[in-house]
C-alpha positions as CSV (number, residue, x, y, z in Angstrom):
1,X,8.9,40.1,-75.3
2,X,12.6,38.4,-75.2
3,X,10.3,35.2,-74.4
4,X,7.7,35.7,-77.2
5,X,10.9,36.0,-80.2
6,X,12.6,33.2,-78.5
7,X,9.2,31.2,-79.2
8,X,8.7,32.8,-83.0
9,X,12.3,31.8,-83.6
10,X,12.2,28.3,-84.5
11,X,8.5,29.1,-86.4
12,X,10.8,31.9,-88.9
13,X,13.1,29.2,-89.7
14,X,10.8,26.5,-91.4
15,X,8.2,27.6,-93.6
16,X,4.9,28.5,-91.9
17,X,1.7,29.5,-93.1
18,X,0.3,32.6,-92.7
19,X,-2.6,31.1,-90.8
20,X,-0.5,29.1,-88.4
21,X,1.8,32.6,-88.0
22,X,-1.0,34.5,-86.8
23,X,-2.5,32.4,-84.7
24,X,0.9,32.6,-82.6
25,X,0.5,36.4,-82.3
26,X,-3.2,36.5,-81.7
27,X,-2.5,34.0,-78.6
28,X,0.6,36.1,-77.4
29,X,-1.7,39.6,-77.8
30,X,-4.5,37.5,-75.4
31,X,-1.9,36.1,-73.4
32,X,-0.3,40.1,-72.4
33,X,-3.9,41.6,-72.5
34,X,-4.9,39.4,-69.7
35,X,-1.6,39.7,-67.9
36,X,-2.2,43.8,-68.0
37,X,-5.9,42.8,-67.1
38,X,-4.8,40.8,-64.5
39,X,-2.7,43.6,-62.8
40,X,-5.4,46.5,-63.2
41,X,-7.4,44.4,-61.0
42,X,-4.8,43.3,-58.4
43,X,-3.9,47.1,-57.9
44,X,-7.3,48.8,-58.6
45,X,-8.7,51.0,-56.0
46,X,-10.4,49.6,-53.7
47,X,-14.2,50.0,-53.8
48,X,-16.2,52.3,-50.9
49,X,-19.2,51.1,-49.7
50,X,-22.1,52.6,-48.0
51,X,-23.4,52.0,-44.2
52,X,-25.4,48.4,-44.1
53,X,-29.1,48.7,-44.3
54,X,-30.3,46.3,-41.2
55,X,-33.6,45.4,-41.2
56,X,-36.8,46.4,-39.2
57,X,-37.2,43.9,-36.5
58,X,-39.4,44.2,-33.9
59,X,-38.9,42.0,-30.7
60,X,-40.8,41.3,-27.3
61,X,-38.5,43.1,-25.0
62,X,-35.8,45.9,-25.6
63,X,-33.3,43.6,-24.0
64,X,-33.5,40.2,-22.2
65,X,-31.0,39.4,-19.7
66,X,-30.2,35.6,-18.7
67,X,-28.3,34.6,-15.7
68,X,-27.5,30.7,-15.0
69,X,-24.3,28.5,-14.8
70,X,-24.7,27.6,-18.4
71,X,-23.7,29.8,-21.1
72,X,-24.7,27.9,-24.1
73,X,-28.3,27.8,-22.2
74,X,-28.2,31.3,-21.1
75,X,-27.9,32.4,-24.8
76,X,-30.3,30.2,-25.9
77,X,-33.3,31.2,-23.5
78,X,-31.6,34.6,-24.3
79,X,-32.3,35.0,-28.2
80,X,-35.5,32.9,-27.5
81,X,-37.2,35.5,-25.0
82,X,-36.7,38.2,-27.4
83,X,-38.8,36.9,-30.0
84,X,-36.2,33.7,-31.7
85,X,-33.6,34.1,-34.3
86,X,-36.1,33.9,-37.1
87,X,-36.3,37.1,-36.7
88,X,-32.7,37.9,-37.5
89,X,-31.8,35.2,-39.6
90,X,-34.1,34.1,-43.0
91,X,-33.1,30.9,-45.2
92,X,-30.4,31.6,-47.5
93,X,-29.1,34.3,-45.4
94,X,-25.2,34.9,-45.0
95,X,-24.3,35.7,-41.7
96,X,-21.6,37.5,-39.5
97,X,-21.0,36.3,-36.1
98,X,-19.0,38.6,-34.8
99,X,-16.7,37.0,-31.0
100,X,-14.0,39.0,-29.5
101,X,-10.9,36.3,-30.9
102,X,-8.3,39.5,-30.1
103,X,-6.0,37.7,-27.7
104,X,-4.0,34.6,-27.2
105,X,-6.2,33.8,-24.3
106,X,-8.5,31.0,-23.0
107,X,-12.0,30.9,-21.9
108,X,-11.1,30.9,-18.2
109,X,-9.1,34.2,-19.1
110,X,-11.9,36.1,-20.1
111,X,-10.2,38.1,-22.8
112,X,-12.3,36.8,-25.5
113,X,-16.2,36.2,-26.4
114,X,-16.9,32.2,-24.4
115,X,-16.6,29.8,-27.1
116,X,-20.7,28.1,-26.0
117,X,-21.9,31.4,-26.8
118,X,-20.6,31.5,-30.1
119,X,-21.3,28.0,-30.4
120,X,-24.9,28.5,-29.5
121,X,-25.7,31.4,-31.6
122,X,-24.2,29.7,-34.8
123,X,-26.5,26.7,-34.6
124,X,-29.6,28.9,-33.8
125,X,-28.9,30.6,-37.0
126,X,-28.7,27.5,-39.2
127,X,-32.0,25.8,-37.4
128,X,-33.2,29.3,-39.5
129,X,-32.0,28.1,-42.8
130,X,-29.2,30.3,-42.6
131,X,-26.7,29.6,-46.3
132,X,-23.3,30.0,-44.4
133,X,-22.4,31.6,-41.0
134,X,-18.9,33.2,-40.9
135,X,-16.6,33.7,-37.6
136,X,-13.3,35.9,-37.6
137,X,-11.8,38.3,-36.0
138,X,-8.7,40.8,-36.8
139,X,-6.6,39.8,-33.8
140,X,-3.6,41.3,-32.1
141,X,-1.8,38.5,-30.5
142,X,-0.7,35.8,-33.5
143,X,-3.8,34.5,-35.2
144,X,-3.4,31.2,-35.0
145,X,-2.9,30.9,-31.2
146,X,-5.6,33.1,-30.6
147,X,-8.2,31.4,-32.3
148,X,-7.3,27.7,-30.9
149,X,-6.9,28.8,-27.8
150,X,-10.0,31.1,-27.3
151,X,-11.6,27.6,-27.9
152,X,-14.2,29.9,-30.7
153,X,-12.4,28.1,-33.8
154,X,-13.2,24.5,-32.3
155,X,-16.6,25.3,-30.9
156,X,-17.9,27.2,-33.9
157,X,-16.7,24.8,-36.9
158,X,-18.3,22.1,-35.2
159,X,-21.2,23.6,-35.1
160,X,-20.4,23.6,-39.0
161,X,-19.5,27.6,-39.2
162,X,-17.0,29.2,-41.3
163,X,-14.0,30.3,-39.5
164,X,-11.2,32.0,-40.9
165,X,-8.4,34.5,-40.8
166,X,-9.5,38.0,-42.2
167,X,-8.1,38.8,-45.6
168,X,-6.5,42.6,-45.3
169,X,-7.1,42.5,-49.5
170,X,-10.8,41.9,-49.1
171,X,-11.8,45.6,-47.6
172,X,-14.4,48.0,-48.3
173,X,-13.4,52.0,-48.0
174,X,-16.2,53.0,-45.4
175,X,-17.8,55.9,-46.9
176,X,-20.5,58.2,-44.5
177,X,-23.7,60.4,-46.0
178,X,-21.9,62.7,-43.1
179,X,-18.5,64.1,-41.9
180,X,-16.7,61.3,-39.9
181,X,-13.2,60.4,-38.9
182,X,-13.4,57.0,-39.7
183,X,-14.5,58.0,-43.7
184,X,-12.6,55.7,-46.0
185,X,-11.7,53.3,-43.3
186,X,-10.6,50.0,-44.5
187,X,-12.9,47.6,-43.4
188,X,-13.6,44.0,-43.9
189,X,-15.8,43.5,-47.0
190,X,-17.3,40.3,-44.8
191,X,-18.2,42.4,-42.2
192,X,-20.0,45.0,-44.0
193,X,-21.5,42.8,-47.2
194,X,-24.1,40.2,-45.3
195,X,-27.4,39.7,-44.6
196,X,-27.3,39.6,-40.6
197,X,-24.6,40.9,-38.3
198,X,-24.8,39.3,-34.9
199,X,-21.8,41.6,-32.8
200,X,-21.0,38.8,-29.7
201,X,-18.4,41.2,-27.5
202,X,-17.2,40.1,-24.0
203,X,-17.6,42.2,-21.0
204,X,-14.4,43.3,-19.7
205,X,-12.4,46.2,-18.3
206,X,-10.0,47.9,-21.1
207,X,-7.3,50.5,-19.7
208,X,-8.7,53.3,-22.4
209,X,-12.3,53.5,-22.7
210,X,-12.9,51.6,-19.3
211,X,-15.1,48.9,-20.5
212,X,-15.2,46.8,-23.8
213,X,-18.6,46.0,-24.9
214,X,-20.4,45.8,-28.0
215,X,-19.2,49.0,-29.9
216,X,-15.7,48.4,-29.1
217,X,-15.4,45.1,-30.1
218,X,-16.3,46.6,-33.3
219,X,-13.1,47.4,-33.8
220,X,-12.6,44.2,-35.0
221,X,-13.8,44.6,-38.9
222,X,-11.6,46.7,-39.2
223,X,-7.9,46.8,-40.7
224,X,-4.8,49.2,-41.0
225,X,-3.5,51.1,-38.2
226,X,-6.2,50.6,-35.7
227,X,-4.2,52.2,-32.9
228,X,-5.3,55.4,-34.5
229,X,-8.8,54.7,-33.8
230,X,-7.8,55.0,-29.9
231,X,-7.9,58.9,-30.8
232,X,-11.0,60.3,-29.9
233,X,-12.5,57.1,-29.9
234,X,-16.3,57.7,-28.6
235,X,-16.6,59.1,-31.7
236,X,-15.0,56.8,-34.0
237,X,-17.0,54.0,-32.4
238,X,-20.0,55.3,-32.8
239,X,-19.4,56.1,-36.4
240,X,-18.2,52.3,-36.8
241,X,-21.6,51.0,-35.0
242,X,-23.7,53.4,-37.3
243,X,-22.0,52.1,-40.1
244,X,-22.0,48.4,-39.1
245,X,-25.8,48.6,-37.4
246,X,-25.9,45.3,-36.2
247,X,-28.8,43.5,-36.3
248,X,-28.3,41.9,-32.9
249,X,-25.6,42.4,-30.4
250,X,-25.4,39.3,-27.3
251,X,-22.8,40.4,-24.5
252,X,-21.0,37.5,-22.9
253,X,-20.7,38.4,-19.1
254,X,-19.9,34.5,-18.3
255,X,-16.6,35.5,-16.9
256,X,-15.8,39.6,-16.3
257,X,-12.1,40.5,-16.1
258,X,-12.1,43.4,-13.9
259,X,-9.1,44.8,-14.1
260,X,-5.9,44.6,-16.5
261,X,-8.1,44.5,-19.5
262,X,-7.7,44.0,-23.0
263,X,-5.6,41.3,-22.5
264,X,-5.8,40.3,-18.7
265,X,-4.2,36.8,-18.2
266,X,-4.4,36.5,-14.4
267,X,-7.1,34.5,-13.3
268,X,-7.5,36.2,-10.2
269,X,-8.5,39.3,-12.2
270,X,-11.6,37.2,-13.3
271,X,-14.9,37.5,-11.8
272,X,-17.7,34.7,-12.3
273,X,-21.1,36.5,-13.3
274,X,-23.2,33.7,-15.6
275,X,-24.8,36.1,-17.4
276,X,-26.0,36.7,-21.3
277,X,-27.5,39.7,-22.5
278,X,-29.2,40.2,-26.0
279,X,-31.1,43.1,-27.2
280,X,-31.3,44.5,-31.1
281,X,-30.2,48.0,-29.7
282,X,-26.4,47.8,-29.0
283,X,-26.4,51.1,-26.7
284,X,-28.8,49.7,-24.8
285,X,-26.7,46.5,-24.6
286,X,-23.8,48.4,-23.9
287,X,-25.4,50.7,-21.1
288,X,-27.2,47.5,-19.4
289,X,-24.1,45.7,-19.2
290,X,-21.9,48.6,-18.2
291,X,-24.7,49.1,-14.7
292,X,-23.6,45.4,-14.2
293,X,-20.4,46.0,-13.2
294,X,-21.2,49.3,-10.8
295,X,-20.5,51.6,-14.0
296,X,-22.7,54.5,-14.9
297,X,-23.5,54.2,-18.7
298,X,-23.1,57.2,-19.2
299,X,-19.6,57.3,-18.0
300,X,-18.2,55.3,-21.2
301,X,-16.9,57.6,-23.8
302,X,-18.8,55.7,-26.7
303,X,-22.1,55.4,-24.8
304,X,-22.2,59.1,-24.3
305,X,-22.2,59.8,-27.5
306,X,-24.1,57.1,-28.7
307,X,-27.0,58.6,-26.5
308,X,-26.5,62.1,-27.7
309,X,-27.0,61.5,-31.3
310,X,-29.5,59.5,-30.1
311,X,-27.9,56.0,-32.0
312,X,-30.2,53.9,-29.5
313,X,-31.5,54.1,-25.9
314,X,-28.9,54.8,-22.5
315,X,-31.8,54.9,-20.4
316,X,-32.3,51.6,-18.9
317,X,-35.3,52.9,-16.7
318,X,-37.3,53.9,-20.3
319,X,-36.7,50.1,-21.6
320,X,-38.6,47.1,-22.0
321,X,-36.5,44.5,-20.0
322,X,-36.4,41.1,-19.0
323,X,-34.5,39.0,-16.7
324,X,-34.8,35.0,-16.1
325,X,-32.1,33.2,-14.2
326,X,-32.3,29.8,-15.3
C-alpha cells in the first residue's frame, strides 16, 4: 500500500484526468488480486488422487527370466519373450521408468538398478512411440552424486530420457477406496499421473525386510518421512504397489549384494548372477527373484501379504515361466 501512494503521489500533484486516475487503480486492484491469487495457489491443499488404473495386458508367459553376461541384452530378449513393449507402451504415451538411484553407489556396487537396464528399457519404450520417458528417484544419499555415479543419469539421457530430481511440491495425497496406513501419503504426482509405470528394482539384501525387490523399491515415489514406512512395512508396501500397480516390473539381478544391504559398498559383498527378470505381475517378480537367492518367497514380509490378499501370484509352481540364457 506505502508503495502504491508513493506511486499516486506525483499523479495528485499535476492535474490528471479522471480516466488516466482510474486506470492507475484498476492496474494496482489486478496487480494485488493476482498477488493474493498467486499465494492461494502456492499454499493450497494439496490435491488427493486415486490408485492408477493400469491397463489389461495380456502376455505369453507370467514371467520370463533371461540369464547372459549382457544386461542390456538380457532385458531386451526379456521384454521381447513376454510379448514386446507395444504392449506396455502406445504412441504418445508418458512413461515412468522407475531404477533404484537411492545411494551414492556405482554399478559394480550393486546398490542401485544397472544403468544398461535402464538404458535398454527407455529406448524400447520410444521404438513404441512413447511422447517422453521420465527417470528419478527420491534418493537418500545426496542427489547429485547418486545419480552420476549410479551411471542411470548418463545412460538414460542418452538414450534421450528425462531425468530429473523429484520435486517434494509436486505430490499427490494417496487416497484408498479402503482403510490403509499409507492414506494421504505424499507421493510424487509423476509417479502416480502417467500412462505406463515400468518399476526397475535391483535385487539386493536390505537389513529390515531381508530383500529389496520390486515393492520396496516403491518406496521411491514417495516423499516425507519415509522412515515411518519401515513400521509395519509388508503392509504399507503392499498398499503402495496396489496403489502404484505397475504395468511392468523388470528386476535387475546383474550383480546381487548379499549382505550389508541398502547401501553395501564392499565389493566383496557382490555376487555376479547375469540375470533379468520381467513379468506384469510384481509378486510374482518379487517371489521368483526372492527363490533366486535360496529365499522362500513367502518369507518376505511384503510378499506374504501380497499373496494373502491375493495382489498377484507367490506360487511360482502355478506360473507360466520362461527361462533363456543367452
Amino acid at each position: 500500500m506505502e508503495n502504491f501512494l508513493h506511486q499516486l503521489e506525483p499523479l495528485l500533484r499535476r492535474r490528471i484526468s479522471r480516466n488516466v486516475f482510474l486506470r492507475v487503480c484498476l492496474g494496482w486492484i489486478l496487480a494485488l488480486f493476482s498477488m493474493d491469487r498467486f499465494v492461494s495457489l502456492a499454499f493450497a491443499e494439496t490435491a488427493s488422487a486415486e490408485p492408477r488404473r493400469p491397463r489389461n495386458i495380456d502376455t505369453r508367459h507370467d514371467l520370463v527370466a533371461v540369464k547372459g553376461a549382457d544386461p542390456y541384452r538380457n532385458t531386451v530378449a526379456a521384454i521381447e519373450a513376454l510379448g514386446g513393449m507395444e504392449l506396455f507402451v502406445r504412441k504418445g504415451d508418458v512413461v515412468v521408468v522407475k531404477p533404484n538411484i537411492g545411494w551414492d553407489r556405482t554399478p559394480e556396487q550393486a546398490a542401485n538398478t544397472d544403468p544398461a537396464v535402464v538404458a535398454a528399457l527407455v529406448e524400447l519404450c520410444y521404438r513404441c512411440g512413447a511422447r517422453r520417458v521420465n527417470v528419478f528417484d527420491v534418493t537418500c544419499n545426496d542427489q547429485r552424486r547418486c545419480y552420476e555415479n549410479s551411471g542411470i543419469q548418463s545412460a538414460a539421457k542418452e538414450k534421450g530420457a528425462q531425468v530429473y530430481f523429484p520435486d517434494n511440491w509436486n505430490v499427490v495425497k494417496a487416497h484408498f477406496p479402503y482403510a490403509s496406513q499409507m492414506e494421504g501419503w505424499s507421493l510424487l504426482r509423476d509417479a502416480v499421473v502417467c500412462d505406463t509405470f515400468i518399476n526397475v528394482p535391483v535385487l539386493k539384501h536390505h537389513g529390515l525386510t531381508g530383500l529389496t525387490l520390486s515393492m520396496k523399491n516403491l518406496m521411491g515415489v514417495c516423499t516425507g518421512i519415509r522412515g515411518m514406512i519401515h513400521v509395519d512395512i509388508g503392509k504399507k508396501l503392499v498398499d503402495l504397489v496396489d496403489f502404484i500397480r505397475p504395468e511392468l516390473t523388470v528386476i535387475d539381478a546383474t550383480r546381487f549384494l548379499s549382505r550389508n544391504g541398502p547401501s553395501g559398498g564392499n565389493i566383496d559383498d557382490v555376487v555376479r548372477m547375469d540375470t533379468v527378470l520381467a513379468s506384469k505381475d510384481p509378486v510374482l517378480a518379487d517371489a521368483y527373484a526372492s527363490t533366486l537367492v535360496g529365499r522362500d518367497p513367502l518369507s518376505i514380509t511384503y510378499i506374504k501379504e501380497a499373496a494373502e490378499r491375493k495382489l498377484g501370484q507367490s506360487d511360482i509352481a502355478r506360473s507360466k515361466v520362461s527361462t533363456l540364457q543367452i
